[in-house]
C-alpha positions in Angstrom: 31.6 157.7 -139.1 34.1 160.3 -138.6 37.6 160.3 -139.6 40.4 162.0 -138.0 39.2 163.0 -135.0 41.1 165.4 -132.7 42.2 164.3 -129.3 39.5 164.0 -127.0 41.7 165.5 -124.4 42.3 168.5 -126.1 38.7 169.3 -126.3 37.9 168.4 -122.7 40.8 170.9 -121.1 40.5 173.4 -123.5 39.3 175.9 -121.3 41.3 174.8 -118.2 44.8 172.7 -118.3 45.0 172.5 -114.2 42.6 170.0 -113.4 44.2 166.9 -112.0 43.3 163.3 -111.3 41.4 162.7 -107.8 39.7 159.6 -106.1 35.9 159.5 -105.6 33.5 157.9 -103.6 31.8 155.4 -106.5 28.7 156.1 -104.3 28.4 160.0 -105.1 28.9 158.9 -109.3 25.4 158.7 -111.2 24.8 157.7 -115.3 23.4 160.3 -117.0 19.4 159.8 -117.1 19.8 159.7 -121.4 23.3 158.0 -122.4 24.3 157.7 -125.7 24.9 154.1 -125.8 21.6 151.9 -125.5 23.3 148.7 -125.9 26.3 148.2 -123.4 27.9 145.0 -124.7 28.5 143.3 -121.6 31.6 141.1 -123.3 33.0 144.7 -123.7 32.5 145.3 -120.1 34.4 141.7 -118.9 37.4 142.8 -120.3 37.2 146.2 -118.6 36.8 144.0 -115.4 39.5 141.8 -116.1 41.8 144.2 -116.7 40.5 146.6 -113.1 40.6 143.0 -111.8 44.5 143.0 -112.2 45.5 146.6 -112.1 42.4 148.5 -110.9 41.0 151.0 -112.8 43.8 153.5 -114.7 42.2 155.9 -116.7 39.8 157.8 -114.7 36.1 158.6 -115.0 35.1 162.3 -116.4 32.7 163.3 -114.7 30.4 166.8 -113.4 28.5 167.8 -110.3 25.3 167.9 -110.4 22.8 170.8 -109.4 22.1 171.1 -105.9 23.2 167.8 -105.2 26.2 166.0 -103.6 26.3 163.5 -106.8 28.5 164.0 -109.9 27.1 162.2 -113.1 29.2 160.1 -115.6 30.3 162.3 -118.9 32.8 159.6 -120.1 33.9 156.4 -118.8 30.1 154.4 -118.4 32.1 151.3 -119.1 34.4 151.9 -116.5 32.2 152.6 -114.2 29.8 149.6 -114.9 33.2 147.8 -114.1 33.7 149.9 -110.9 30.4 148.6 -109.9 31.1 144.8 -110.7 34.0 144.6 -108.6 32.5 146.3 -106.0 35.1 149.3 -105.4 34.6 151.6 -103.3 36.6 154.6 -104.8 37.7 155.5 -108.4 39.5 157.8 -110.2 38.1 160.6 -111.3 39.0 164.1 -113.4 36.1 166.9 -112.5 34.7 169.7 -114.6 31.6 172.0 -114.4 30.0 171.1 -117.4 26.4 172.7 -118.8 24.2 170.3 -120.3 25.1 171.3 -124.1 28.9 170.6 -123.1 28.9 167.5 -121.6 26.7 165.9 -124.4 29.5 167.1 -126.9 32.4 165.8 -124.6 30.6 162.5 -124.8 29.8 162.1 -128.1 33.4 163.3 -128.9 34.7 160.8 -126.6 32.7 158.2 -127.7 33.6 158.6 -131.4 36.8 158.5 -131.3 37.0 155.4 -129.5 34.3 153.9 -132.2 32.1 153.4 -129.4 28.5 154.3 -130.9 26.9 152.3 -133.4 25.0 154.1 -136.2 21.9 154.4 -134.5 23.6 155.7 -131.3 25.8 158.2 -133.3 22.7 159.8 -135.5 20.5 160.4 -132.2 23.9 161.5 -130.1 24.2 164.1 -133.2 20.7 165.2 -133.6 20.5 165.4 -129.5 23.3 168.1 -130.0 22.1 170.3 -132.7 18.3 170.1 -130.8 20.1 171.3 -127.4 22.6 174.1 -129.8 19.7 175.5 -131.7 16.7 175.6 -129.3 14.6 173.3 -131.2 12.9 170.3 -130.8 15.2 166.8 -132.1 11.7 166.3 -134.4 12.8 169.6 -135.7 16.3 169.1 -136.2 15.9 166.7 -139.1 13.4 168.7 -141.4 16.1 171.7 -141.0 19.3 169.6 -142.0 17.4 168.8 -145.3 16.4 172.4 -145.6 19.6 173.4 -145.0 21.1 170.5 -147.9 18.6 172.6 -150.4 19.6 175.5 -149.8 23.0 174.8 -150.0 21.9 173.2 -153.7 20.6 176.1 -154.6 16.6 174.2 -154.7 15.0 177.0 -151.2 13.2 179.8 -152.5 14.5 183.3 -151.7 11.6 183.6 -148.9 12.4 180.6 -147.2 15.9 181.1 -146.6 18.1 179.8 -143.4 20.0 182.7 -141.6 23.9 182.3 -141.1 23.5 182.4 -137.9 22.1 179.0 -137.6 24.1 177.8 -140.8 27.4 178.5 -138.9 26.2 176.8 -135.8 25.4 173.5 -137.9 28.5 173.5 -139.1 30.6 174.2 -136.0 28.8 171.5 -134.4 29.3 168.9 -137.0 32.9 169.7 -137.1 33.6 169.7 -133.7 32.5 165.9 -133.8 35.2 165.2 -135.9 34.5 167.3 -139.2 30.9 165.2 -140.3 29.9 166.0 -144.0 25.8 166.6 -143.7 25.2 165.5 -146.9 26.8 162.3 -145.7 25.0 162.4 -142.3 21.7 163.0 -144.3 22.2 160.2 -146.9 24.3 157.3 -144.3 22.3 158.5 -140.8 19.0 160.2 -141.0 17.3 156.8 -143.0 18.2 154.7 -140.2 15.2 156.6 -138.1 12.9 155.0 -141.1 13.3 151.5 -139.6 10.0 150.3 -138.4 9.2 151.9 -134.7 8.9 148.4 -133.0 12.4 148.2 -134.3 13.5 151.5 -133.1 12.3 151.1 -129.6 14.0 147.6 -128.9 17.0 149.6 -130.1 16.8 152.5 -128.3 15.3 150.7 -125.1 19.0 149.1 -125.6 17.5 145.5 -125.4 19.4 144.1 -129.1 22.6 145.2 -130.9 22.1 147.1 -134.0 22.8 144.0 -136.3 20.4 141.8 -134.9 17.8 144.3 -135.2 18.7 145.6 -138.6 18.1 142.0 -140.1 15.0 141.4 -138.3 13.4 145.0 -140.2 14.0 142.9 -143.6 10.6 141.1 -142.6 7.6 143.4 -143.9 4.7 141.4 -141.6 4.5 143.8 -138.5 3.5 140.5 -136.8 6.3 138.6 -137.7 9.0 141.1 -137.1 7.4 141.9 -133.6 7.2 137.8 -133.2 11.2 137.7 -134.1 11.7 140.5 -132.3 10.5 139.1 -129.0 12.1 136.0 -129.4 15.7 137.1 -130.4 15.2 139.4 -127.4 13.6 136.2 -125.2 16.1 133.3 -126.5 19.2 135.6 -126.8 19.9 134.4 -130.6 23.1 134.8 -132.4 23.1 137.0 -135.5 23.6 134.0 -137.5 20.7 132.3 -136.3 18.1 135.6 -137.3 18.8 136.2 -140.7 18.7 131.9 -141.3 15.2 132.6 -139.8 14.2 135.8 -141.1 15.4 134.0 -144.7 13.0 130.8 -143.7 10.2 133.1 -143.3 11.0 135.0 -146.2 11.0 132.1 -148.4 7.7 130.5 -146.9 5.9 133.9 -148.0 6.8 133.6 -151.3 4.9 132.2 -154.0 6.0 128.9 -155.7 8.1 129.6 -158.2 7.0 126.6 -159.9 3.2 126.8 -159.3 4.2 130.6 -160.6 5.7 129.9 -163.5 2.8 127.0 -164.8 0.6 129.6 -164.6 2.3 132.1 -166.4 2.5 128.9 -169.3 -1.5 128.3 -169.0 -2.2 131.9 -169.5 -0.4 132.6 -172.5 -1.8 129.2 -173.8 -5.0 130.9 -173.0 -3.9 134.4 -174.9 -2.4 132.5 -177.5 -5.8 130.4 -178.5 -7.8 133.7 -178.3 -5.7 135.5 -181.2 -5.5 135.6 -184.4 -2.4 133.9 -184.4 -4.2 130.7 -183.7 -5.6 130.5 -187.1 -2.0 129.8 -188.4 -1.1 126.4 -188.5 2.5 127.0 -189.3 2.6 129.4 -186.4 0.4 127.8 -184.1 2.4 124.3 -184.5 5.7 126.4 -183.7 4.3 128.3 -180.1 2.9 124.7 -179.3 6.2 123.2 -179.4 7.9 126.1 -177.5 5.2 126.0 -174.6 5.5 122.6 -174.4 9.5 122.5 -173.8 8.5 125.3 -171.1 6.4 123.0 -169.3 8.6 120.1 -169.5 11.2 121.8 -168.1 8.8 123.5 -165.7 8.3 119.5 -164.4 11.5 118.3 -164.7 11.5 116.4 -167.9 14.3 116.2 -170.6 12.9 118.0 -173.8 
């Protein structure tokens, strides 16, 4: 989503360039109770393992004490320390930084896109997450505002409805501290994404199928059958490949027959045809009986 993103670096030690790289006990690191990511692609983490396997873990964890509490929670590097966990160290490295709740969701998300780590769903809730926490409001809130705000901007908000600059200015500074996001591209590419049915949604954010997967199964319109696929690419682990060859077999066997269709559509305007006045024509009635006759024998087959 974002393009030329600033160094995630530069963001996290803007305030502070002495912090330094230290061990830590993996046993006093936590996840963060919400992450951004709901599907942790565990391929993803076998390589991380792979490479710890050879030459331990390198980069180190970013992570932030925790209120009253000897634990420090994960602000980037959930991968890593997945991995950690795998391979059953007992220490890792670690940079540490007092981070308020606002801060280390934005050091995340900043982290996490410029590494293309989110997918689309992960990114718009990671986004709207920020501007709830920035602007005091409720995330149901958030995207009501954003299209309030797009109006405005278009000149379509009447002069008593209008949002103050305060709030403007803290839209914007959030959405370009994430990499300079356009909102009327965030509106049109992100916010329809939280339309997908909620059974879809929740398997999603629950972080039990990729983004694909579930995208395709939300082409079926039966809640039954989409819950039904749902469950069973979930149950039977199925490969993208294999869902949308069954979401198209099911989308096929709800259609009509064409041909069954298209006989009818014949037999009715035989039907409209005798009931006008163009049936007492002979010349013209001889010519539609011809044409609707080719139609049907094509209809079955048959060489006219």
């Amino acid at each position: 989503m974002v393009k030329n993103r600033r160094m995630v670096e530069d963001f996290i030690f803007r305030d502070d360039t002495t912090q330094t790289k230290t061990s830590m006990s993996l046993s006093l690191i936590v996840l963060p109770k919400a992450e951004l990511r709901y599907y942790i692609d565990p391929v993803e983490v076998d390589k991380i393992v792979a490479s710890a396997r050879r030459n331990g873990i390198i980069e180190p964890l970013l992570v932030r004490p925790l209120p009253d509490s000897d634990k420090h929670e994960v602000v980037a590097g959930a991968k890593r320390y997945r991995a950690a966990h795998i391979l059953e160290l007992v220490e890792v490295p670690v940079v540490i930084r007092s981070l308020c709740d606002e801060d280390a969701l934005e050091i995340a998300l900043i982290e996490n896109f410029a590494r293309s780590g989110l997918t689309d769903l992960e990114e718009t809730d990671g986004v709207l997450r920020l501007l709830s926490a920035k602007l005091k409001i409720s995330l149901q809130e958030v995207p009501p505002l954003l299209h309030h705000l797009q109006n405005q901007q278009r000149g379509r908000n009447s002069a008593n409805n209008v949002i103050g600059n305060d709030v403007i200015e803290l839209v914007q500074s959030c959405l370009t501290s994430l990499g300079n996001i356009k909102l009327d591209s965030f509106i049109s590419n992100r916010l329809p994404l939280l339309n997908l049915p909620n059974e879809v949604l929740e398997v999603l954010r629950q972080g039990k199928l990729e983004t694909s997967k579930a995208k395709a199964i939300a082409r079926l319109k039966d809640e039954e059958l989409r819950k039904q696929m749902l469950e069973d690419a979930i149950a039977y682990d199925l490969s993208l490949s294999e869902i949308k060859r069954k979401v198209q077999e099911i989308e096929q066997q709800s259609q009509p027959d064409s041909t069954s269709s298209l006989k009818d559509r014949v037999d009715d305007t035989w039907r409209r045809f005798k009931k006008s006045k163009l049936w007492d024509n002979p010349k013209k009635q001889s010519k539609v009986e011809k044409l609707l006759s080719q139609i049907e024998a094509l209809i079955n087959g048959e060489e006219i």
